[in-house]
Structures are given as C-alpha cells and as structure tokens.
N, CA, C and O atoms as a GROMACS GRO file, in nm:
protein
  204
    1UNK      N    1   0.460   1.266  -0.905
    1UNK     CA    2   0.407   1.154  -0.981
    1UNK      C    3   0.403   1.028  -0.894
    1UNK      O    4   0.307   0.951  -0.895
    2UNK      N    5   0.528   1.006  -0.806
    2UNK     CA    6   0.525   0.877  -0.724
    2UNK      C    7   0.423   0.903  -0.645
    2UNK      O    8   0.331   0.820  -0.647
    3UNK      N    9   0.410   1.023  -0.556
    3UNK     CA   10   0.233   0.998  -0.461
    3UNK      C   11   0.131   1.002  -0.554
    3UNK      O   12   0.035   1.014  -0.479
    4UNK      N   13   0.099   1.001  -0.634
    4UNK     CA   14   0.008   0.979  -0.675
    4UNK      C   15  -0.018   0.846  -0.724
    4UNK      O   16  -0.126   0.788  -0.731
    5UNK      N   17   0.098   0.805  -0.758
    5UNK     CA   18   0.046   0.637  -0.802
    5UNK      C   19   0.029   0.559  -0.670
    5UNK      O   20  -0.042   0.459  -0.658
    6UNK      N   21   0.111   0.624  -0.558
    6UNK     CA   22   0.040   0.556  -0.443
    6UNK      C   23  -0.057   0.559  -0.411
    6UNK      O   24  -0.123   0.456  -0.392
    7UNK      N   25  -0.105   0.688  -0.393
    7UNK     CA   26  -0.281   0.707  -0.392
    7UNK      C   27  -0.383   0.621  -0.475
    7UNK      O   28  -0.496   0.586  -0.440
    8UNK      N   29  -0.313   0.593  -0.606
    8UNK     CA   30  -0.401   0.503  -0.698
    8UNK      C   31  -0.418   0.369  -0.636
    8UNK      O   32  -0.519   0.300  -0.644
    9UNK      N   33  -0.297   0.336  -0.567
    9UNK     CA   34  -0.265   0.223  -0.520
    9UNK      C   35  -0.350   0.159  -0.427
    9UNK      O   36  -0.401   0.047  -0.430
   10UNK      N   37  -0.360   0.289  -0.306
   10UNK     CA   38  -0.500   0.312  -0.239
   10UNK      C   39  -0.606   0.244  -0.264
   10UNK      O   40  -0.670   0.145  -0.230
   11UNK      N   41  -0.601   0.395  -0.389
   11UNK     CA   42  -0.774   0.381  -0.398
   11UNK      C   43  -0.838   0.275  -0.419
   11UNK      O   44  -0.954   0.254  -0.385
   12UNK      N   45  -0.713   0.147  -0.519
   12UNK     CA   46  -0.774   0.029  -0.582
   12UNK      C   47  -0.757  -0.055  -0.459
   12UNK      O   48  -0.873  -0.090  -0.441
   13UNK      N   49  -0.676  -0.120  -0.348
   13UNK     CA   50  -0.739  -0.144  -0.238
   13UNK      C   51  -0.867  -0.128  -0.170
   13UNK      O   52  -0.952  -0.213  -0.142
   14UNK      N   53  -0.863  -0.003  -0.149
   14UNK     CA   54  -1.010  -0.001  -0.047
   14UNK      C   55  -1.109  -0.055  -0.183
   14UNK      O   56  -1.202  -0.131  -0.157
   15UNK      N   57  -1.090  -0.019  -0.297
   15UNK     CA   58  -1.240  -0.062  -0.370
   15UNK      C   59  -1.227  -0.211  -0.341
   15UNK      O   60  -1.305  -0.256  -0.257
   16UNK      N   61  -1.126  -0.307  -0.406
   16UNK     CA   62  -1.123  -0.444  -0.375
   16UNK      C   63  -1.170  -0.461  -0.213
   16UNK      O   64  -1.265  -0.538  -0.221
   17UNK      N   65  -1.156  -0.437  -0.108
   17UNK     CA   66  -1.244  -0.416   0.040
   17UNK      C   67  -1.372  -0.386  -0.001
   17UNK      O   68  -1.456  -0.474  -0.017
   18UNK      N   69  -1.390  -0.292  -0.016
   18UNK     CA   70  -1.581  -0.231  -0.033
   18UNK      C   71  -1.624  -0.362  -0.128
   18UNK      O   72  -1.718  -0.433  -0.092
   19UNK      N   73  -1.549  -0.392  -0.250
   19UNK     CA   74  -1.641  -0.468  -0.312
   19UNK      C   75  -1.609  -0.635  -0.282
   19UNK      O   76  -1.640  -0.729  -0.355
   20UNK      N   77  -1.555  -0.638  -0.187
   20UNK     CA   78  -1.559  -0.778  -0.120
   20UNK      C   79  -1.494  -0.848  -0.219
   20UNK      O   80  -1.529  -0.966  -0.217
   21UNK      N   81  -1.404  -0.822  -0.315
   21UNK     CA   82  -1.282  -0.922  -0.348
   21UNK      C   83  -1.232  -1.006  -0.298
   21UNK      O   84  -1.232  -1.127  -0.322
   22UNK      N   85  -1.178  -0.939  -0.215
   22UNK     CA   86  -1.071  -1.067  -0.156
   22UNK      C   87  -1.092  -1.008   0.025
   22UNK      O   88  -1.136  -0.897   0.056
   23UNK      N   89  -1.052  -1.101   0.110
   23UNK     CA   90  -1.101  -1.136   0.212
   23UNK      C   91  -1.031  -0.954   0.235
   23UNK      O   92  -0.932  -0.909   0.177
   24UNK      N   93  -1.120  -0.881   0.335
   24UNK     CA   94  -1.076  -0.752   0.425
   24UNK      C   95  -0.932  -0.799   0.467
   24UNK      O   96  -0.830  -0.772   0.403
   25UNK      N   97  -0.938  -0.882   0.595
   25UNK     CA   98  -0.801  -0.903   0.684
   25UNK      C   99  -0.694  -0.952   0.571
   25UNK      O  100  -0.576  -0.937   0.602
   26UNK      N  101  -0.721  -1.004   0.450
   26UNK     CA  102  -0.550  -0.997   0.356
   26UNK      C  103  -0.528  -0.868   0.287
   26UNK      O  104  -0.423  -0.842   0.229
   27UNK      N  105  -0.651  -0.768   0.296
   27UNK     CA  106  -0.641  -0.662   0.207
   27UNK      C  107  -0.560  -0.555   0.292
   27UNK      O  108  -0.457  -0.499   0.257
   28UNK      N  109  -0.621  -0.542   0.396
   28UNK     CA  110  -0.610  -0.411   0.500
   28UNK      C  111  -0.457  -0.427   0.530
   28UNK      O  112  -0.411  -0.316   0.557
   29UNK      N  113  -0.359  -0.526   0.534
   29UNK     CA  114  -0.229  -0.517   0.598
   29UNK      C  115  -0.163  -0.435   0.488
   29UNK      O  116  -0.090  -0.341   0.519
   30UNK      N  117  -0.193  -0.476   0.325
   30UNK     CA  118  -0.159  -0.378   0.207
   30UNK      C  119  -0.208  -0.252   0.210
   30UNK      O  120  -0.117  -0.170   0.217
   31UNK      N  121  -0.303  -0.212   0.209
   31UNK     CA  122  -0.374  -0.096   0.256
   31UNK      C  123  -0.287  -0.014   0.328
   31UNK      O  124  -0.227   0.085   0.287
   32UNK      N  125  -0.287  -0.082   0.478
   32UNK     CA  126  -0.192   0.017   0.570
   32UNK      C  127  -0.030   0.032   0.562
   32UNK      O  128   0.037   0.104   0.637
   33UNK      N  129   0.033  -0.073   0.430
   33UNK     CA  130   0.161  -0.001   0.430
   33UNK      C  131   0.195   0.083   0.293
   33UNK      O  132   0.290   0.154   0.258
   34UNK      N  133   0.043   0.030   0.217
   34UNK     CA  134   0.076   0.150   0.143
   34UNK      C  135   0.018   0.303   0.174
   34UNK      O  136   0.058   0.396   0.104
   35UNK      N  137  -0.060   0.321   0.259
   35UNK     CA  138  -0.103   0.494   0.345
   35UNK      C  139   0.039   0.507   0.369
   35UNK      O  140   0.092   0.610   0.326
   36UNK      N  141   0.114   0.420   0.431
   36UNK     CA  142   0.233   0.446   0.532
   36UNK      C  143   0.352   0.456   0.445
   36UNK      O  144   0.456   0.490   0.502
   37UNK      N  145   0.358   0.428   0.294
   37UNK     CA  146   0.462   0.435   0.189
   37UNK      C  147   0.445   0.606   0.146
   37UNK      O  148   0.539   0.682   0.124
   38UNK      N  149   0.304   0.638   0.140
   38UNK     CA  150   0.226   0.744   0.089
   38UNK      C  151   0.293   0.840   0.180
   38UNK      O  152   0.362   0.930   0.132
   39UNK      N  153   0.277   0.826   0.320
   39UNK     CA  154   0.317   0.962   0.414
   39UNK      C  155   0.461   0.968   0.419
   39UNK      O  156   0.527   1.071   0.438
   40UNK      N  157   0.504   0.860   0.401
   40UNK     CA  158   0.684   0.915   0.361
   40UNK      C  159   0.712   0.931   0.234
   40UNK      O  160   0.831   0.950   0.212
   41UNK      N  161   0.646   0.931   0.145
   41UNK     CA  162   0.691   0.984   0.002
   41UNK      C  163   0.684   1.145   0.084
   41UNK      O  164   0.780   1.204   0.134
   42UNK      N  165   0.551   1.187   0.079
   42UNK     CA  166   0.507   1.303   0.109
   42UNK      C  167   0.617   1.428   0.267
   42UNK      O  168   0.672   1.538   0.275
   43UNK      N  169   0.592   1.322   0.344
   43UNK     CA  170   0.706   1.377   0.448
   43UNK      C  171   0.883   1.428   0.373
   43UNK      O  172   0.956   1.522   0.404
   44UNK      N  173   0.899   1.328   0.277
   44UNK     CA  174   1.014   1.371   0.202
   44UNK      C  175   1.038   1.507   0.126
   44UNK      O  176   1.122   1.597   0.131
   45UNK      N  177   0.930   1.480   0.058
   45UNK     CA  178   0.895   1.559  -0.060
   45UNK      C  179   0.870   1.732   0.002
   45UNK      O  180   0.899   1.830  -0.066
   46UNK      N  181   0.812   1.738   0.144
   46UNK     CA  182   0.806   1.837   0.192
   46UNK      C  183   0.948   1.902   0.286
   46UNK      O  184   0.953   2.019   0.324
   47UNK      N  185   1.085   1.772   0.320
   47UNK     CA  186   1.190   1.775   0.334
   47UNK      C  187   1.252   1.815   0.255
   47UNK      O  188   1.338   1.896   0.287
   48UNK      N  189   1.240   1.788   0.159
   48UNK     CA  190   1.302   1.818  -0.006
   48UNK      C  191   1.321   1.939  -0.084
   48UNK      O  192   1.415   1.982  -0.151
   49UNK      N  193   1.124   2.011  -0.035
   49UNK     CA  194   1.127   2.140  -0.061
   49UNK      C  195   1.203   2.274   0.028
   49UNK      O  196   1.262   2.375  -0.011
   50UNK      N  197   1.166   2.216   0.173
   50UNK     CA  198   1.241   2.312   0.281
   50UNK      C  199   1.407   2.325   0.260
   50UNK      O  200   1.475   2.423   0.290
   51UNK      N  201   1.457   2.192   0.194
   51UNK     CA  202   1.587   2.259   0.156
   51UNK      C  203   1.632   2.334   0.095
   51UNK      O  204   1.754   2.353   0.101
   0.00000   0.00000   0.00000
C-alpha cells in the first residue's frame, strides 16, 4: 500500500511538470526524492520477503 501511494505521489508531480503548474526546477527536486523514497520502500520490501 505504501509504494503505491508513492507512485501516486509521482504520478501527481510529473502531471503538475507536464502541465506547467508550478515552475519544473521547484517540482523536479520533489520528484526525485520521491522516485528515491519509492526504490527504498521497494528495495525493503524485497529485503523483507528474502527473509
């Protein structure tokens, strides 16, 4: 459930980018730490299972 609300989290970033909301360069620094929140949920979660 938590990656996925990150992914939502995502997705509504890049749309605010594509649709020119708010300036790219304040969007993209959110953007890239939430991909980067996303791959350690996921890196865990696949830690989690191997145990």
């Amino acid at each position: 459930m938590l990656i996925e609300e990150a992914n939502e989290s995502c997705y509504w970033l890049e749309l605010i980018i594509e649709g020119q909301l708010l300036a790219k360069e304040k969007v993209e620094p959110l953007l890239d730490e939430a991909n980067q929140s996303t791959a350690i949920m996921v890196a865990s979660r696949k830690t989690a299972k191997a145990e």
